[in-house]
N, CA and C atoms of all chains as a GROMACS GRO file, in nm:
protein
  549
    1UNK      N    1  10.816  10.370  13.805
    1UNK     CA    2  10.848  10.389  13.664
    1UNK      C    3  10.936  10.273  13.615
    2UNK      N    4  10.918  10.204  13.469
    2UNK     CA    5  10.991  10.075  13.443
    2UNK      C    6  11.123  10.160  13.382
    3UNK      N    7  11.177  10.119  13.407
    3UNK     CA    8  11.335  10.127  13.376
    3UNK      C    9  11.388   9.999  13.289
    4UNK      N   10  11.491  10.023  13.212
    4UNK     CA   11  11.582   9.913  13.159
    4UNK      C   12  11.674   9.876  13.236
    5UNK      N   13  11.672   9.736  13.189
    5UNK     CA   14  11.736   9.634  13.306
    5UNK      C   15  11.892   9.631  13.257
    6UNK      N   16  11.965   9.699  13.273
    6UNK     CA   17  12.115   9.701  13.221
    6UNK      C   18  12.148   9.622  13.296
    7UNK      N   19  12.304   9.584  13.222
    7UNK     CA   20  12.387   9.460  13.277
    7UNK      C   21  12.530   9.582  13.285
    8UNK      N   22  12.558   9.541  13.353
    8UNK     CA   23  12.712   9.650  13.331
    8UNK      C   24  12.834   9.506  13.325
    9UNK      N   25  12.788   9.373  13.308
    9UNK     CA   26  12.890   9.304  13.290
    9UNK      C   27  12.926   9.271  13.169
   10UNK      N   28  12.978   9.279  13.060
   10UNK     CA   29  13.002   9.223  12.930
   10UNK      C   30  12.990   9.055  12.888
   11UNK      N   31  13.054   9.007  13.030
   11UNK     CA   32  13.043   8.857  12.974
   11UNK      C   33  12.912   8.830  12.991
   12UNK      N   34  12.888   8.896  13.122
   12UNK     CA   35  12.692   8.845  13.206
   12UNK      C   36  12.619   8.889  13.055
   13UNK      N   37  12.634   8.953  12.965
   13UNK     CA   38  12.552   8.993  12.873
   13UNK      C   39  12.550   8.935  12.767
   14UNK      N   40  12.687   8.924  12.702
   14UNK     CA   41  12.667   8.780  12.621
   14UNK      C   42  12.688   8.668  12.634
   15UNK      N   43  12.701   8.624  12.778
   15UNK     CA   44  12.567   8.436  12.752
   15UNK      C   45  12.476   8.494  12.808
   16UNK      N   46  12.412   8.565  12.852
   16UNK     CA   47  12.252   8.608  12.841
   16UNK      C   48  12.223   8.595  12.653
   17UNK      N   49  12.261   8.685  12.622
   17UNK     CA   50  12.222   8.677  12.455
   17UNK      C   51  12.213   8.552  12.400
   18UNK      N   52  12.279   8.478  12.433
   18UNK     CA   53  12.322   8.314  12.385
   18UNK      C   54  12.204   8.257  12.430
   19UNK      N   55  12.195   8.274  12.557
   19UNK     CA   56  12.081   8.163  12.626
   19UNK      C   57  11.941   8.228  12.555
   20UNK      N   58  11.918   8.338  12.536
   20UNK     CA   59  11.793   8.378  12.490
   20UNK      C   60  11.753   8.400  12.382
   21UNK      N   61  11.856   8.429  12.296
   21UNK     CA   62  11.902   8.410  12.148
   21UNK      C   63  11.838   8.577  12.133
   22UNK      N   64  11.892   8.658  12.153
   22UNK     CA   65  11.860   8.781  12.155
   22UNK      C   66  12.020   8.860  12.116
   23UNK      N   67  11.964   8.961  12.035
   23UNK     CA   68  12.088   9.042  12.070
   23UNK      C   69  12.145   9.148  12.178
   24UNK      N   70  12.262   9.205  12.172
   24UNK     CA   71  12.333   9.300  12.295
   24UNK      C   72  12.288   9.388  12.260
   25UNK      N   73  12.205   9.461  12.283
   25UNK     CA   74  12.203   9.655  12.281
   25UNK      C   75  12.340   9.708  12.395
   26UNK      N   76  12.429   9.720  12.325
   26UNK     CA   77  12.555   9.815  12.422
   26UNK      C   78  12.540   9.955  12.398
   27UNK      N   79  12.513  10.015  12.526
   27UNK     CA   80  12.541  10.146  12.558
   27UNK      C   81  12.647  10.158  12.573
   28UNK      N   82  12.746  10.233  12.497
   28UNK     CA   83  12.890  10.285  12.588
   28UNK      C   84  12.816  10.472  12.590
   29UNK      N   85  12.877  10.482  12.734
   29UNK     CA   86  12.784  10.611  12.796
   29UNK      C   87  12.924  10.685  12.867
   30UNK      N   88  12.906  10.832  12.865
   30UNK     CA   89  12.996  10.915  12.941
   30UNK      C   90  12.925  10.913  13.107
   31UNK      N   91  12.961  10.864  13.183
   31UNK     CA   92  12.955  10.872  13.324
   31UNK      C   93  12.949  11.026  13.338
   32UNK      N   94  12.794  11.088  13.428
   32UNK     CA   95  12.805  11.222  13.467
   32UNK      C   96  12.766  11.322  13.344
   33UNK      N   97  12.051  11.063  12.700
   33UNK     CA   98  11.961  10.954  12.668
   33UNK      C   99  11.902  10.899  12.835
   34UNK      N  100  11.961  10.959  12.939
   34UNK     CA  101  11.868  10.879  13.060
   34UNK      C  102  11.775  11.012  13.046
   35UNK      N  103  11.820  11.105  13.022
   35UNK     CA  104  11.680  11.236  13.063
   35UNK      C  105  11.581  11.200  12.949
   36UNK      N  106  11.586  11.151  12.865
   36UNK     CA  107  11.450  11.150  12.785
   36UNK      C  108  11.433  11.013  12.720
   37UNK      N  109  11.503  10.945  12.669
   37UNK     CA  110  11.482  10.827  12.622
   37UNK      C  111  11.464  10.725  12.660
   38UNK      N  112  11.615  10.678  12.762
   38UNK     CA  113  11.562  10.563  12.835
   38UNK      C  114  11.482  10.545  12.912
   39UNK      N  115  11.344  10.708  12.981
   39UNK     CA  116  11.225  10.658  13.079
   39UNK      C  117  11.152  10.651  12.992
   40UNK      N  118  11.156  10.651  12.916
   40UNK     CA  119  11.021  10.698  12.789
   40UNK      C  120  10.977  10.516  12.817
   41UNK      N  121  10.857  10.521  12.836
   41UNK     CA  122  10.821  10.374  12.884
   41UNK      C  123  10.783  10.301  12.723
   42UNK      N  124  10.799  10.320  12.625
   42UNK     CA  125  10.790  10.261  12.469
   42UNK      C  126  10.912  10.193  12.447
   43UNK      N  127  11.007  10.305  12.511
   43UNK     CA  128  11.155  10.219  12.465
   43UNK      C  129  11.229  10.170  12.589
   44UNK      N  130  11.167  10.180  12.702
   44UNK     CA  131  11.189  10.086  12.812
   44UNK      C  132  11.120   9.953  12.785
   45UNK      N  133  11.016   9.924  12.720
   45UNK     CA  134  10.972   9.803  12.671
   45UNK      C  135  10.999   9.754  12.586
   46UNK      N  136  11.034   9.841  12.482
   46UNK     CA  137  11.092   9.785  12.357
   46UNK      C  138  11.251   9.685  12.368
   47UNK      N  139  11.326   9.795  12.451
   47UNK     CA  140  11.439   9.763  12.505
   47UNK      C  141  11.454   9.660  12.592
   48UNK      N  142  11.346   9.612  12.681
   48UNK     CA  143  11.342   9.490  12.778
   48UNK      C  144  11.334   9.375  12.718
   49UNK      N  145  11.210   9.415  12.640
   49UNK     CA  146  11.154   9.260  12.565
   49UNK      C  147  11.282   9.224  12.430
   50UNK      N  148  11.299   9.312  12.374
   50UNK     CA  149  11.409   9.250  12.224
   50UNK      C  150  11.560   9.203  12.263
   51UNK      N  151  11.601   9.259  12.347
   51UNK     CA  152  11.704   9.292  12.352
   51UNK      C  153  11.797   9.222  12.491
   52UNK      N  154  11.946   9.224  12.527
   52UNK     CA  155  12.007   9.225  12.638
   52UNK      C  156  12.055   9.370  12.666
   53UNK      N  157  12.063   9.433  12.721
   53UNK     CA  158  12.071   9.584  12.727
   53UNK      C  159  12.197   9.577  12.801
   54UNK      N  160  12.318   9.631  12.761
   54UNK     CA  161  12.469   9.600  12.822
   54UNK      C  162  12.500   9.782  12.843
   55UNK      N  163  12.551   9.790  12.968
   55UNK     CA  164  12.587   9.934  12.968
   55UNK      C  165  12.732   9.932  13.029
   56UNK      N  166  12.827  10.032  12.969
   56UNK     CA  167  12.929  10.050  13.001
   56UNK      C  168  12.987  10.153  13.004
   57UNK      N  169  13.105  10.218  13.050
   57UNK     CA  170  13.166  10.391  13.049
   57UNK      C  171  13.196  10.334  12.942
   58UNK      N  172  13.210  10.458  12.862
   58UNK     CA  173  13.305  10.482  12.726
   58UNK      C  174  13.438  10.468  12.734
   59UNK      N  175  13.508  10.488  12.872
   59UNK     CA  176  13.603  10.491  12.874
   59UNK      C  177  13.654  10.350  12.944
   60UNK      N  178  13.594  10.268  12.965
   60UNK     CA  179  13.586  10.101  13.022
   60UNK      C  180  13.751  10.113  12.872
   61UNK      N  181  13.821  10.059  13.012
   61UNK     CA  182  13.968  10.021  12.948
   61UNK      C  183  14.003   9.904  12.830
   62UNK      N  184  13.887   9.819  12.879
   62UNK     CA  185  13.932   9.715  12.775
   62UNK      C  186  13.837   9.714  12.638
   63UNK      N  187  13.687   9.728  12.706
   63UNK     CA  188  13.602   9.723  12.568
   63UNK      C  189  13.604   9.889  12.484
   64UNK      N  190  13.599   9.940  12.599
   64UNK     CA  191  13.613  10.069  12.477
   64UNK      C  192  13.688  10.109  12.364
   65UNK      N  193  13.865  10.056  12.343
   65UNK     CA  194  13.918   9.991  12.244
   65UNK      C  195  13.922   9.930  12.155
   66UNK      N  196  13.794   9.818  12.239
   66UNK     CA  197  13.778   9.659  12.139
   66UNK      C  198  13.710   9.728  12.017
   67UNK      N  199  13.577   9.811  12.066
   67UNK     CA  200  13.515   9.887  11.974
   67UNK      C  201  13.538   9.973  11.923
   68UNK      N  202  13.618  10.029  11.964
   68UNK     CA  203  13.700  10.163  11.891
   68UNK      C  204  13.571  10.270  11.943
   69UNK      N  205  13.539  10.279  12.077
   69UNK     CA  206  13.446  10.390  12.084
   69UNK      C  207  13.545  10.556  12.144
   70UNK      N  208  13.500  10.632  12.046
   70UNK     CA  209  13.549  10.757  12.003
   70UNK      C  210  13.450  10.862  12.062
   71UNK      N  211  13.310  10.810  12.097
   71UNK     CA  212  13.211  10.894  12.062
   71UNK      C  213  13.122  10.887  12.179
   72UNK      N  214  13.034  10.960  12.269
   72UNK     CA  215  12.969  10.917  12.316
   72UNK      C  216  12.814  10.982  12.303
   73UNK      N  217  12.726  10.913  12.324
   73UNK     CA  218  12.661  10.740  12.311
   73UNK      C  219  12.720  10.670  12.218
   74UNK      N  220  12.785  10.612  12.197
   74UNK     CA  221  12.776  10.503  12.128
   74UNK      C  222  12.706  10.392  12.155
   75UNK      N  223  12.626  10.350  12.068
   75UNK     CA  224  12.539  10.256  12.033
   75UNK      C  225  12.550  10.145  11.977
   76UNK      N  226  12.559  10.023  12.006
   76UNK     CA  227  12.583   9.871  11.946
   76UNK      C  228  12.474   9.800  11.973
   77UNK      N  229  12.479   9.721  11.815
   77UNK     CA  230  12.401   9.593  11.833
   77UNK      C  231  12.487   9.471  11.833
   78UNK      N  232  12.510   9.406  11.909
   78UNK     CA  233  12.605   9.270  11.897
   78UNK      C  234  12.539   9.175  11.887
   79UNK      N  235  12.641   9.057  11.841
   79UNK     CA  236  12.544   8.939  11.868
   79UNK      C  237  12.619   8.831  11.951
   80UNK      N  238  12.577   8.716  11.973
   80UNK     CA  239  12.587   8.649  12.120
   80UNK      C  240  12.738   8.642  12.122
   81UNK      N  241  12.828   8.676  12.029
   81UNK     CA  242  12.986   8.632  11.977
   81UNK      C  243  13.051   8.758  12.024
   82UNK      N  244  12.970   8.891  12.068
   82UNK     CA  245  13.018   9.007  12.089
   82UNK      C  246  13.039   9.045  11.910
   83UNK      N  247  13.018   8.974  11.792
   83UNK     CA  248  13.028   9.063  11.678
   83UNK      C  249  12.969   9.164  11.670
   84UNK      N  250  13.022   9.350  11.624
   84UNK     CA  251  12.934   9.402  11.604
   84UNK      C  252  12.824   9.405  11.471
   85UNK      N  253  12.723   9.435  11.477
   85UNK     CA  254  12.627   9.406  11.355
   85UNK      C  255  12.560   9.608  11.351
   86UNK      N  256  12.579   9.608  11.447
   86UNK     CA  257  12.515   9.780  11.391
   86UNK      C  258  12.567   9.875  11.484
   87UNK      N  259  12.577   9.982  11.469
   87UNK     CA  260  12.640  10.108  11.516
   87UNK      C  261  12.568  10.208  11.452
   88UNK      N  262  12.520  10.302  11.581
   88UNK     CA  263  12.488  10.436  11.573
   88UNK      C  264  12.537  10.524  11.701
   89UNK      N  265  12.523  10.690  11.670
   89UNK     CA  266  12.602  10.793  11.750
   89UNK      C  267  12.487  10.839  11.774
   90UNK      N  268  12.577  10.885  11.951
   90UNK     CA  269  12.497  11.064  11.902
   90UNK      C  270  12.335  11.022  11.963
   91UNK      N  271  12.269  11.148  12.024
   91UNK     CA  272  12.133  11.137  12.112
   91UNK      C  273  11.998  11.124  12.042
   92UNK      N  274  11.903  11.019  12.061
   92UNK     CA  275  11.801  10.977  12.063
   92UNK      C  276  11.714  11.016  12.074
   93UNK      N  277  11.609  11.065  12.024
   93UNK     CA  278  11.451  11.073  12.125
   93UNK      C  279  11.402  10.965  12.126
   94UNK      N  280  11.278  10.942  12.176
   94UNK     CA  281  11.222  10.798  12.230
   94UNK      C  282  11.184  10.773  12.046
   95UNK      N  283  11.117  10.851  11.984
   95UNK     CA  284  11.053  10.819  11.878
   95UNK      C  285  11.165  10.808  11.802
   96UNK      N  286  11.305  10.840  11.778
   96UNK     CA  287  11.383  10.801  11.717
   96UNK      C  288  11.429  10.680  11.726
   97UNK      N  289  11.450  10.657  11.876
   97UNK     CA  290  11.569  10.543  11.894
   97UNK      C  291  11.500  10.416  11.883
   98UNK      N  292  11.358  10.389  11.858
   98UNK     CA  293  11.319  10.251  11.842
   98UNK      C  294  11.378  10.190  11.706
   99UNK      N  295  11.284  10.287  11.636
   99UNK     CA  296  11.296  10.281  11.482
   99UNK      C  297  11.478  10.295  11.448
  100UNK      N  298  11.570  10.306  11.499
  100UNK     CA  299  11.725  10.332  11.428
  100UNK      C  300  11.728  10.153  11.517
  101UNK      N  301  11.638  10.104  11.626
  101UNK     CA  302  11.732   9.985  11.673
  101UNK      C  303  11.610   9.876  11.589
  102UNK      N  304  11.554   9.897  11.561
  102UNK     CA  305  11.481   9.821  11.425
  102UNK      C  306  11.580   9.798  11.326
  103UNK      N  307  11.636   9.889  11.288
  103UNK     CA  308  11.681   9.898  11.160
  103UNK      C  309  11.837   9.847  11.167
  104UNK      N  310  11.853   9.876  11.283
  104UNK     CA  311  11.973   9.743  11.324
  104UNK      C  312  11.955   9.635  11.338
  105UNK      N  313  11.816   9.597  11.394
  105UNK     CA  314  11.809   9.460  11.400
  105UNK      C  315  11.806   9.392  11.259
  106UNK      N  316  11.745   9.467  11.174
  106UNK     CA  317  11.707   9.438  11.037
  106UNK      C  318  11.864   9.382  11.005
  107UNK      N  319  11.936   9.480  11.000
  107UNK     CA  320  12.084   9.472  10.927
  107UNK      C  321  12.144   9.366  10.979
  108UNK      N  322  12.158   9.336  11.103
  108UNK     CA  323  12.183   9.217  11.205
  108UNK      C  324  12.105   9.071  11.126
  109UNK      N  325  12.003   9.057  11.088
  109UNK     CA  326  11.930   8.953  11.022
  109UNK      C  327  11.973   8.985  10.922
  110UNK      N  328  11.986   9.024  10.826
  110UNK     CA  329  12.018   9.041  10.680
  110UNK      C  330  12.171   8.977  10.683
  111UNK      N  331  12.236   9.005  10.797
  111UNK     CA  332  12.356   8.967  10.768
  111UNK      C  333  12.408   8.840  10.811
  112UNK      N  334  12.276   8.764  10.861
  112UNK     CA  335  12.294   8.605  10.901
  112UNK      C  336  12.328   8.500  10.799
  113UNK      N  337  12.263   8.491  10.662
  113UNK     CA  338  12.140   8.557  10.656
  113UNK      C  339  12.032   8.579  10.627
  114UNK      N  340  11.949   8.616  10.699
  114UNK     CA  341  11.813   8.580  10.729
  114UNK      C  342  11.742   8.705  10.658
  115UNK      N  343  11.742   8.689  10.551
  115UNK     CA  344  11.639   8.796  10.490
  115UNK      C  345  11.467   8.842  10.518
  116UNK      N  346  11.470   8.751  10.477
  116UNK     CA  347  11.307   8.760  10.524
  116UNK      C  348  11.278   8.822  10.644
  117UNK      N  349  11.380   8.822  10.741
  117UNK     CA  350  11.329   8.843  10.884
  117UNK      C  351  11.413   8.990  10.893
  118UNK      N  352  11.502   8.994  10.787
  118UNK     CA  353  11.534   9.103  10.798
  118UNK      C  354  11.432   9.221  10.732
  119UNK      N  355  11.367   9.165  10.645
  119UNK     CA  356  11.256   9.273  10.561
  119UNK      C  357  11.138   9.292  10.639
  120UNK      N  358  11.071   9.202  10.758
  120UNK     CA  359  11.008   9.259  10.879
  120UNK      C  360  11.077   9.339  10.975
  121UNK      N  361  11.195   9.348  10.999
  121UNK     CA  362  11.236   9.484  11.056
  121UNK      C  363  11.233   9.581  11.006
  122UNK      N  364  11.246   9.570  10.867
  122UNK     CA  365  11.213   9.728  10.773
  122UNK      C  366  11.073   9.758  10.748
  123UNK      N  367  11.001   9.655  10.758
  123UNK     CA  368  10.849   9.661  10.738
  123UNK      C  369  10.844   9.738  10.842
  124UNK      N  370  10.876   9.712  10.959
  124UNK     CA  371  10.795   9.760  11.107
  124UNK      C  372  10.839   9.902  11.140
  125UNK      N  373  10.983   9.956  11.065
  125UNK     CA  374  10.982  10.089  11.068
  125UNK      C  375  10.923  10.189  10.974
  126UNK      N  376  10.867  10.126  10.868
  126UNK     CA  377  10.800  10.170  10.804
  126UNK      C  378  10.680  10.199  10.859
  127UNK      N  379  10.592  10.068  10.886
  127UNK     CA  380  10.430  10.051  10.885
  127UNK      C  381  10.438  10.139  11.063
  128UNK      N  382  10.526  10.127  11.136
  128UNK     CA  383  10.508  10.192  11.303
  128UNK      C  384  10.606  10.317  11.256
  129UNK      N  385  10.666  10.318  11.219
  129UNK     CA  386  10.745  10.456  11.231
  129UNK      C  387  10.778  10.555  11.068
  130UNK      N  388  10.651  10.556  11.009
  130UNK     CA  389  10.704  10.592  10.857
  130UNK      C  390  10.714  10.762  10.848
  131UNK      N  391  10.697  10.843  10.931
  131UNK     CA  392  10.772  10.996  10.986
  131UNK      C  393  10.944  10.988  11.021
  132UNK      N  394  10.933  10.901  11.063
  132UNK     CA  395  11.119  10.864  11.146
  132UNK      C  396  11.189  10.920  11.032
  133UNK      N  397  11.309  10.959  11.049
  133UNK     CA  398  11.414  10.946  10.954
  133UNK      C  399  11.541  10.876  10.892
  134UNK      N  400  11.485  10.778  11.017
  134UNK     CA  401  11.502  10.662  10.957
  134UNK      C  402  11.451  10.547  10.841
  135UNK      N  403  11.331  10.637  10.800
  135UNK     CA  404  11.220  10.531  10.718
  135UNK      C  405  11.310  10.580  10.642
  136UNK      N  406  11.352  10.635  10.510
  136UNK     CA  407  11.402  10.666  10.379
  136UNK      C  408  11.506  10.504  10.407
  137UNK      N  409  11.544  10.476  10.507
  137UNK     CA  410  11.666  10.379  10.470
  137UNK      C  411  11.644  10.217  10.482
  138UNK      N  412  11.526  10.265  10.573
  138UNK     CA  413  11.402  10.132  10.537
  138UNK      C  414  11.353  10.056  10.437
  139UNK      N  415  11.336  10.189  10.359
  139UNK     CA  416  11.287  10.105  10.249
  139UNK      C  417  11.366  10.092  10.127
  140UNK      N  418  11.502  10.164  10.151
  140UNK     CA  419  11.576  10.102  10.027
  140UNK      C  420  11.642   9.967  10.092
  141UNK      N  421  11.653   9.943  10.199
  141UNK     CA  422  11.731   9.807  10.222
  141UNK      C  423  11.632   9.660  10.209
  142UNK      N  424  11.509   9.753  10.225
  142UNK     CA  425  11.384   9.659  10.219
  142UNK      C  426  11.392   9.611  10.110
  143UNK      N  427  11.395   9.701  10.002
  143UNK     CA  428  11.385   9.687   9.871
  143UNK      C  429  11.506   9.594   9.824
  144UNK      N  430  11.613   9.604   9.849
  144UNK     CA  431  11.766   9.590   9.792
  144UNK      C  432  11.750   9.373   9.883
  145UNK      N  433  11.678   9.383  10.020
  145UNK     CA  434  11.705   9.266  10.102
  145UNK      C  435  11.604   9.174   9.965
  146UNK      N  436  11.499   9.228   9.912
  146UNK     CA  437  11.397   9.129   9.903
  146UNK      C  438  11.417   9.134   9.728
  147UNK      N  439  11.536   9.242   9.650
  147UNK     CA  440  11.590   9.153   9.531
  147UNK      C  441  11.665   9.044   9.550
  148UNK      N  442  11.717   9.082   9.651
  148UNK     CA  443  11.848   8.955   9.688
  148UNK      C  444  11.791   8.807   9.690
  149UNK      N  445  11.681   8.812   9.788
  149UNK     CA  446  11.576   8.693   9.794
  149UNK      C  447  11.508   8.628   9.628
  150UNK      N  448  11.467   8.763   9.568
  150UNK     CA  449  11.370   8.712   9.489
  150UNK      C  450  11.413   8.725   9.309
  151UNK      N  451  11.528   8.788   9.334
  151UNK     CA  452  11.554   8.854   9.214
  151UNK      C  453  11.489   8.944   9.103
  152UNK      N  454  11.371   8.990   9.177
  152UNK     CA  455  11.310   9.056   9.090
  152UNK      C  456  11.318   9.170   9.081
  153UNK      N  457  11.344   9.228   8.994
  153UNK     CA  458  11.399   9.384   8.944
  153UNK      C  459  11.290   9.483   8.979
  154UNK      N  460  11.142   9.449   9.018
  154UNK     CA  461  11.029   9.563   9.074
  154UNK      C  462  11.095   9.585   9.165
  155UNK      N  463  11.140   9.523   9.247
  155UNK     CA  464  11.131   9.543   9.385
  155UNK      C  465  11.268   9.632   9.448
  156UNK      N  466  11.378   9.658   9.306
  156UNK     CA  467  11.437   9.749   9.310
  156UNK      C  468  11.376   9.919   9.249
  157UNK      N  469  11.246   9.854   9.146
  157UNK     CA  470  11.226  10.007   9.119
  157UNK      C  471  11.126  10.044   9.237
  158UNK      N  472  11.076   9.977   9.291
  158UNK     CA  473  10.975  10.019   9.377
  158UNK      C  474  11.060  10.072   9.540
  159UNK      N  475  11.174  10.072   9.483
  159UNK     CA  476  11.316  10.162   9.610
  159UNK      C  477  11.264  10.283   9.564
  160UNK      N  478  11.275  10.303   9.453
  160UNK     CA  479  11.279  10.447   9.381
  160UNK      C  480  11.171  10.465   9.414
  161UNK      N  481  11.035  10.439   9.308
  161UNK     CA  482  10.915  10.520   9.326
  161UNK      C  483  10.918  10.520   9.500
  162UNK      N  484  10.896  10.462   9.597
  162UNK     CA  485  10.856  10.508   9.718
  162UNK      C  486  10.916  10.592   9.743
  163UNK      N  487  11.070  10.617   9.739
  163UNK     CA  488  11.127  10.720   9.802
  163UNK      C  489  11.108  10.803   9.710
  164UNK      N  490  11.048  10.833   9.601
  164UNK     CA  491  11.037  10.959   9.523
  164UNK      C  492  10.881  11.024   9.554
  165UNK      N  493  10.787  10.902   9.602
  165UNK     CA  494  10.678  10.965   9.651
  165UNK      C  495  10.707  10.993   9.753
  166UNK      N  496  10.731  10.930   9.867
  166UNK     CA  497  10.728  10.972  10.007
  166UNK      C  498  10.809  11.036  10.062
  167UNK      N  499  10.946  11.044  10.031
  167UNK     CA  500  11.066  11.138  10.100
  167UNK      C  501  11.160  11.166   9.969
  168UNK      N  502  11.104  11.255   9.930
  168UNK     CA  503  11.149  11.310   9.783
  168UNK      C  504  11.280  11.376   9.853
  169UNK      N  505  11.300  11.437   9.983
  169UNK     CA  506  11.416  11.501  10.004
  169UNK      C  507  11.536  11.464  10.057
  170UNK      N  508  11.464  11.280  10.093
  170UNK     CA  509  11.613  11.192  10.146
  170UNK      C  510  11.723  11.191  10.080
  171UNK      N  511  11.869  11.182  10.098
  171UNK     CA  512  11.976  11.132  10.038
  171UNK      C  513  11.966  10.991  10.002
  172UNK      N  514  11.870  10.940  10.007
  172UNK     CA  515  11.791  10.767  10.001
  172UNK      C  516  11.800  10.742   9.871
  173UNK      N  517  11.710  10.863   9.811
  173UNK     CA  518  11.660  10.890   9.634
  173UNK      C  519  11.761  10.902   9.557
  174UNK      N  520  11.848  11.004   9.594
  174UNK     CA  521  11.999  10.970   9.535
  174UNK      C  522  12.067  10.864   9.510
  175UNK      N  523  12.107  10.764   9.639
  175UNK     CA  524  12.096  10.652   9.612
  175UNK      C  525  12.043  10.569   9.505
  176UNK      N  526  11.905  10.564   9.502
  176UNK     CA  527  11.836  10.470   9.463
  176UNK      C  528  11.845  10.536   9.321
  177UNK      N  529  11.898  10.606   9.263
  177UNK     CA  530  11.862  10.688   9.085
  177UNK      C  531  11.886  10.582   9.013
  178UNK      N  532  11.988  10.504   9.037
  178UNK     CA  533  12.022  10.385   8.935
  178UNK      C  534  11.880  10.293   8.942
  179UNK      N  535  11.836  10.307   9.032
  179UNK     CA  536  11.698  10.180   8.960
  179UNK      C  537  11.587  10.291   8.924
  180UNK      N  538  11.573  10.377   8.885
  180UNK     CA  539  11.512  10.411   8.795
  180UNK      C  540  11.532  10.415   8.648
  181UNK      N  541  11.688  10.367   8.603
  181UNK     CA  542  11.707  10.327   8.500
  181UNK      C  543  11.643  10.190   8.464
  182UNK      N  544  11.584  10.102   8.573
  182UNK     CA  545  11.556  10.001   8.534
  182UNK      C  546  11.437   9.996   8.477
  183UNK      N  547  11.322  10.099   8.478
  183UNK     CA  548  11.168  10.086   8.420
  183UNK      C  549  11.171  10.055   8.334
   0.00000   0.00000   0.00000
């Protein structure tokens, strides 16, 4: 089953966005 | 949102291909502050600066949550800004998602992005007539009453 590829790092996520010119989809999520 | 949305394989693709998909606890010490998250899901669209550009709460179905991150992206372009590219994000929740309940807000920003562009006053009444034909019961129509003074 494809799953989304989360980043759980903030910085790893935006220069990803930078380099790809895409925006952040941020989940903030309750653990559990 | 992992029990039904995020396997839903529409918005696992949707979500792969558009997007950087950042996940974090709500309670993450430093960003959860930055954003002032109160709520959980909270939902962000950022852009490469960490600015936020859109915010939504609160649980998803698959058929919801494309069409509400459309309509962020839209707002996100509109606020570059890139109109035009913002009025194909409202197009696409319209023309792919015009049941959503999100469409009523589609097409008044559609409408409101492409006076801004063009200055032409149809394209504010044509906020109205659509939402008076198609979702006569949105809080959208309310909105939009002032350009029906414009006919």
């Amino acid at each position: 089953m494809a799953q989304i590829n989360w980043i759980t790092s903030f910085e790893e996520g935006l220069a990803k966005s930078k380099a790809e010119e895409k925006l952040v989809f941020m989940d903030f999520f309750s653990p559990g | 949102m992992d029990a039904v949305a995020y396997i839903d394989p529409a918005v696992t693709q949707f979500v792969n291909e558009t997007f950087v998909p950042v996940r974090l606890p709500a309670a993450d010490q430093v960003f959860g502050p930055r954003y002032k998250v109160k709520w959980t899901p909270t939902l962000l669209l950022l852009d490469a600066e960490g600015n936020e550009q859109y915010r939504t709460l609160g649980f998803y179905p698959p058929e919801e949550l494309i069409p509400s991150l459309l309509l962020g992206m839209g707002k996100a372009k509109f606020n570059l800004p890139d109109r035009p590219a913002a009025c194909d994000c409202f197009a696409k929740v319209l023309t792919e998602y015009p049941k959503s309940s999100l469409a009523p807000e589609a097409v008044y920003l559609s409408g409101v992005s492409s006076f801004i562009e063009t200055h032409n006053v149809a394209n504010l009444i044509g906020i109205y007539d659509r939402l008076d034909a198609d979702y006569p019961d949105s809080p959208w129509l309310i909105r939009a009453d002032p350009y029906r003074l414009l006919k």
